[in-house]
N, C-alpha and C positions, 0 to 999 in steps of 0.2 A: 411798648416798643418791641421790633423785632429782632436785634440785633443776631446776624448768625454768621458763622465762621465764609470768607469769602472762597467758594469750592467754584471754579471755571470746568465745565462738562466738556464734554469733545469739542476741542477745537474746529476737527476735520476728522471725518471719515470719508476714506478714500477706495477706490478699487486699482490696483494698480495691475495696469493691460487685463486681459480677456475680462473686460466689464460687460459686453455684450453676451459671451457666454454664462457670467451668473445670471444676468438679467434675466437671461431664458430661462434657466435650470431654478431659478427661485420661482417664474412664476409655475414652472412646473410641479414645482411642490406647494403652489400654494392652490392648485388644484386638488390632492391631492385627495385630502380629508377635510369636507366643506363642514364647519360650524353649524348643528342645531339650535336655534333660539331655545334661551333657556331664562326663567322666571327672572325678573333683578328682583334681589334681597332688597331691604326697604335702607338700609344703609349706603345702596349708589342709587339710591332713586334720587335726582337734580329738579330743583324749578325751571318751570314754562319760561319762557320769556317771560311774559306778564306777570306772572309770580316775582320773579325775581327782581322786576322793576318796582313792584310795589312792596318789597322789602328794603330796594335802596332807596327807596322814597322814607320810609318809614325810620331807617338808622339815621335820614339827614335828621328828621325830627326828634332822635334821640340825643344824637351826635350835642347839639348846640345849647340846649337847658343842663346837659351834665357839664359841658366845658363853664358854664354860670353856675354851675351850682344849685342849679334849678333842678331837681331828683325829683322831686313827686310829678310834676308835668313831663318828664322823661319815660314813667312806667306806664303809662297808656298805651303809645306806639308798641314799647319792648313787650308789650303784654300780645298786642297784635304782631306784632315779627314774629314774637315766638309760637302762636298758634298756627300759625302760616306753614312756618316749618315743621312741625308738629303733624298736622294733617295730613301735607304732603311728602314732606319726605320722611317722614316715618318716629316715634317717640327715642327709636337706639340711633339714630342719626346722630350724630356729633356736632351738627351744626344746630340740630333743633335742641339739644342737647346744653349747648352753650347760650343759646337764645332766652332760654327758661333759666341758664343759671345766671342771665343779665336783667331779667327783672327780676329775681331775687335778690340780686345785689342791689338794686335800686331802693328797693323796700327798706333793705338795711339801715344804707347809707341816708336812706330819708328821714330814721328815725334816731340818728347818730345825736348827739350834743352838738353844738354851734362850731365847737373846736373839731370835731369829728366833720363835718360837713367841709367848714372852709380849709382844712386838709385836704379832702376827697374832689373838691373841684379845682386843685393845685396841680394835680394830676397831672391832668394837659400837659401845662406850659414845662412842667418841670422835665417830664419823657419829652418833649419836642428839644428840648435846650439839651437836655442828656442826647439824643440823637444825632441832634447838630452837631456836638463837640465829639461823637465818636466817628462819627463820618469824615472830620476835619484831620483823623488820628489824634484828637487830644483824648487817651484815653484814661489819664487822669484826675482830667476834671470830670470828664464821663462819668468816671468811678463815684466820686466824690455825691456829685447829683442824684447818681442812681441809687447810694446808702441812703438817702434822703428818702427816694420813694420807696425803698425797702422798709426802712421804718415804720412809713406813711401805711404803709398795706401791713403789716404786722400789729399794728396797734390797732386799728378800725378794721382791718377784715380778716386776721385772724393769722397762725401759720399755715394753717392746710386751708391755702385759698391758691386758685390758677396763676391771679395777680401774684400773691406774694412769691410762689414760684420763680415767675418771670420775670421780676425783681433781683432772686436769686440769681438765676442766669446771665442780667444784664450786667451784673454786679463781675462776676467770673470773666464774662467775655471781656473786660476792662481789663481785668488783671492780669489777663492771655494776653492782649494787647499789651503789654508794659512788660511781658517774658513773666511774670512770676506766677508760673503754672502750681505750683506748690499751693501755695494761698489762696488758689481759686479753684481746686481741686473737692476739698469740701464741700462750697459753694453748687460745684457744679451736680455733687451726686446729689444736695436737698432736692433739686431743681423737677430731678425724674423722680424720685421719691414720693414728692408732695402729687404730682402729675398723675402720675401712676395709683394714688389713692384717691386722688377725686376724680378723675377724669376718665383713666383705666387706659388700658391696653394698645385700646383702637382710637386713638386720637394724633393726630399730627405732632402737637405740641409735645406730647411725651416722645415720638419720634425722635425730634426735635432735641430732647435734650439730653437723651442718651448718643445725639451725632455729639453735640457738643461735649458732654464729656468725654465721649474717646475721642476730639481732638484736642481736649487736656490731657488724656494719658499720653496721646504721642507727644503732645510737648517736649514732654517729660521723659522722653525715651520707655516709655512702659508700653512697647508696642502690641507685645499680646494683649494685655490687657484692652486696651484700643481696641483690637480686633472685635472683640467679644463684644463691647459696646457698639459697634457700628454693625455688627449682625444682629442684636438685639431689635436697633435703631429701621434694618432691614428689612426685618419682619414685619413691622409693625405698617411699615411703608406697601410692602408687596398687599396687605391687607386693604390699605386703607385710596391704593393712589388713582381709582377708580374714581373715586368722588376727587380729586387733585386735577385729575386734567384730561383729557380726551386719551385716546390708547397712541399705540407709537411713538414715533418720534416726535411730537408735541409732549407725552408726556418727558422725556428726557429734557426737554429744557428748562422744567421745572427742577434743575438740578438743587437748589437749596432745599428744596424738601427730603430731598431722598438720599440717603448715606451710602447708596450701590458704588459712585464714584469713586468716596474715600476709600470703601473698602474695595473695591478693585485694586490698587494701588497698593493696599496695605498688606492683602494678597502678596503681591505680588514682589512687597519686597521683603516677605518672608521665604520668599523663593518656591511659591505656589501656583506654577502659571495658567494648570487650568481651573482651579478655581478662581483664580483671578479672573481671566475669561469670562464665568457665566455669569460672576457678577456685573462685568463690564456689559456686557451684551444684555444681561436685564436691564442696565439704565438704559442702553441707548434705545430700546424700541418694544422690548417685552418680545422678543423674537425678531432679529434683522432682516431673517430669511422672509417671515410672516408681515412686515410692513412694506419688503420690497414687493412681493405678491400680489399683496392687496392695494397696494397704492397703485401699483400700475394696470392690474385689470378693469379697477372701479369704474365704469361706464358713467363717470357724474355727468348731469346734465348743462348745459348751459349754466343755467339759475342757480346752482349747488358749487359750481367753479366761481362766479363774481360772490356766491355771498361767502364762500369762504375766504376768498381773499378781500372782502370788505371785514370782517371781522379779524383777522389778521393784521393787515393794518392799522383797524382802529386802536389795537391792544398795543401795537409797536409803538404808536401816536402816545398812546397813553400811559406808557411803562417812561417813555420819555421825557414827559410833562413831568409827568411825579418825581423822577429823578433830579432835575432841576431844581424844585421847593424844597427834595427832602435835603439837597445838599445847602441851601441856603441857612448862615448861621442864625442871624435874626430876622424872624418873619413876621409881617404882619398880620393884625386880627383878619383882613381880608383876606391873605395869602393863607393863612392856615385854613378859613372857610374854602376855598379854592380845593387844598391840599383833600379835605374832607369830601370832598363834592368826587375830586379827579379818582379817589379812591375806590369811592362808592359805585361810580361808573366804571372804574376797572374790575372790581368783583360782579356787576353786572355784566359786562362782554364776556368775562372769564366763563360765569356760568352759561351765558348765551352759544361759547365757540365749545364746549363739553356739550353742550346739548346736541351741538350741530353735531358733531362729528359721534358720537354716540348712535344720534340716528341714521347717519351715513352706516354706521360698523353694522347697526340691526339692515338696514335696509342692502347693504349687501355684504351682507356673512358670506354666499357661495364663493367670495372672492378673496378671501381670509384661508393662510395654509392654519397649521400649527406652527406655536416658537419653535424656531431651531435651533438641536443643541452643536455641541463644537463639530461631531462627525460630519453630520446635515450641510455644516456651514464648508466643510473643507471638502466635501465632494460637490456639493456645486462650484468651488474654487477651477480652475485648469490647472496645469503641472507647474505651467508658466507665469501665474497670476500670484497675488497677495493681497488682501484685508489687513490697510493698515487704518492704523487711530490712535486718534492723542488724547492724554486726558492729565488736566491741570489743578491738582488738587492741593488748597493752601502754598506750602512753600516746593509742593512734590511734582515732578513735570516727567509726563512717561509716556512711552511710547507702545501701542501692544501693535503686536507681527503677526496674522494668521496665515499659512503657507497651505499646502494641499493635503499634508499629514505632517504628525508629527505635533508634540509640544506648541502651544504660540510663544511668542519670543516678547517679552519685555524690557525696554531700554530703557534707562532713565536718560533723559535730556537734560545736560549741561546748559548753563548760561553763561555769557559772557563777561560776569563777574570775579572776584578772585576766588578760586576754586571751585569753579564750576555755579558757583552764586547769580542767580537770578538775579538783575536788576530793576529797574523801572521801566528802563529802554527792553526790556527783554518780555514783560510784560504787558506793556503796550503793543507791541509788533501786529498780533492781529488785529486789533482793533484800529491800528492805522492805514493797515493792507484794506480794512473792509469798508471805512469812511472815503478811502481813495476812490475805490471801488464804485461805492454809492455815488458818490460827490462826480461819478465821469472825468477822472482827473488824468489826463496825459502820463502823470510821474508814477502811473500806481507801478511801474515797471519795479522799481528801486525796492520800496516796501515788499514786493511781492519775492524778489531773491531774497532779499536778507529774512525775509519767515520761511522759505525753502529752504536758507542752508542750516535754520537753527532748528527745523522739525525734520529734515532730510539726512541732515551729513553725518549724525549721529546712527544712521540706522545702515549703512552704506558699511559692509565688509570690508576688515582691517586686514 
């Protein structure tokens, strides 16, 4: 199960007035100093298409003998997935990496006691039923379910196992969930602990769980601390977010991976504004100046504009589908094949739209500046102009200011609740401005003030 702290990425990023003179002045720097091609380390080396289809082929056939309990017909495929990725993307690969520690596990768990076995294929049902009910907010019973498969993985695969791990964490994020960060603070440091000795440095998943536990420290008002953890968490990201998703602003909406947001924020209300800034400005694009540049010179062709936006929509198609089953409390042995299948094809597109846009970045580097840092960004600003942007992180709503010099400005955004408390209503707002939107609805007028005066009128000179 993946359960992870719910972090909202930029709202909006906006140019307010002379957006035609950045536009010019960025693509002027992103002339400026044209990228040499240089070697990929075998760690962002990605599958072909075809590669990557005949890997999601290969997990459906893993996928459905382990949910039976079926392990020894399981390790074939995982033996072939894992030499797949081994070959091509490299042995320090992470994914080829995880692939080898899945027929190992297989191996084990194939030669476990009877009690051992019909525990390990419980698995499934038990994380799908744990999911449901933390999706639902019951994170209670959550909790309860998820002690079960902590057990379950502690007895049969050991403490320093991934699983067990992430067991740990599923266990914590329950208990963040129900306020009692104290008691899930333990939980949460096993979590990077174990990660971090079997997995190492460069893996998402330890990422992963040093976000989470600095957003147990802040729970708990232990904001330094927090900090440290989600720079840790940062690092490992900036390392790693190359094989995570295409460069730019695609990778920024990969917001759940990556801790740049919380920690912007957390910057920021240590009263750090420009550090806060380049954290901010590394999630949204890896240089704002260097995607407006490059996005707008790139001469794509015909063919390279409809398949990018065929893979775009299929991903949106299918980020949607999966959202529907994973919200369902009880699902069928069909729906959950379904669930498995929708998956397998979204980690297929994912890698298909990184590959795309990958070869788009090699095929035109000339049109790539360098990231730009805050100087860069506030002279190609006008006198007259501002770089504003939101960014929604857990229960924290803020607003960052960049002007033509000078400090940026951080506001925190009020809700409509008592004492400035975010509500449901208040959290919903874009997401109903942007279904109006889609949906071509007459009324989007109404939706569209009321998210202007709640990201606007805080930021508007007292």
């Amino acid at each position: 199960m993946n359960l992870r702290p719910r972090i909202g990425q930029v709202v909006l990023v906006m140019l307010v007035a002379g957006a035609a003179g950045l536009a010019r002045t960025a693509a002027a720097v992103g002339q400026s100093e044209p990228r040499q091609p240089s070697p990929i380390p075998p760690w962002k080396r990605l599958l072909s298409d075809e590669a990557a289809a005949q890997v999601a082929k290969l997990e459906e056939q893993i996928a459905q003998p382990r949910r039976e309990g079926r392990f020894v017909e399981a390790i074939a495929p995982a033996r072939e997935a894992a030499e797949i990725r081994t070959r091509l993307q490299g042995a320090d690969h992470w994914q080829a990496a995880d692939a080898r520690r899945a027929v190992d596990d297989l191996r084990k768990i194939a030669t476990l006691p009877e009690e051992g076995r019909k525990a390990m294929a419980s698995v499934g049902e038990l994380a799908q039923r744990a999911e449901a009910e933390y999706h639902q907010g019951h994170y209670a019973e959550s909790e309860r379910v998820h002690r079960i498969l902590l057990e379950i993985r502690r007895k049969w695969l050991g403490e320093d196992h991934p699983e067990t791990a992430a067991s740990y964490n599923d266990v914590a994020l329950n208990l963040n969930g129900q306020g009692m960060y104290a008691q899930a603070e333990p939980l949460c440091r096993k979590a990077p602990a174990i990660r971090l000795k079997v997995l190492g440095e460069n893996h998402p998943t330890t990422a992963s769980s040093y976000n989470n536990l600095a957003a147990n420290l802040d729970g708990q008002g232990k904001l330094g601390e927090a900090v440290a953890s989600w720079t840790a968490a940062a690092a490992i990201y900036e390392r790693i977010r190359s094989t995570q998703s295409a460069s730019g602003l695609e990778r920024s909406v990969a917001a759940d991976r990556s801790s740049l947001p919380a920690l912007a924020v957390a910057l920021a209300r240590q009263g750090q504004p420009r550090a806060a800034w380049v954290r901010w400005e590394a999630g949204l694009a890896r240089g704002l100046l260097d995607e407006l540049s490059a996005r707008q010179l790139r001469p794509l062709t015909p063919d390279e504009l409809r398949r990018e936006g065929e893979l775009d929509g299929q991903l949106q198609r299918l980020d949607e589908r999966i959202n529907r089953l994973v919200a369902e409390a009880k699902r069928t042995q069909e729906e959950d094949k379904q669930l498995d299948a929708l998956r397998q094809q979204q980690s297929t597109l994912r890698g298909q739209w990184v590959e795309f846009q990958n070869a788009l970045d090699r095929e035109y580097q000339a049109f790539a500046g360098k990231p730009a840092n805050l100087g860069e960004v506030q002279k190609a600003l006008p006198s007259e102009a501002a770089l504003v942007g939101w960014l929604d992180v857990a229960q924290h709503h803020w607003a960052c200011i960049v002007h033509h010099q000078g400090d940026p400005t951080w506001v925190a955004i009020p809700g409509s609740g008592p004492d400035g408390a975010w509500t449901t209503e208040d959290d919903g707002r874009p997401g109903k401005l942007r279904d109006a939107l889609a949906g071509h609805q007459l009324t989007w007028g109404a939706p569209a003030e009321a998210l202007a005066h709640q990201r606007l009128a805080p930021l508007r000179p007292t």
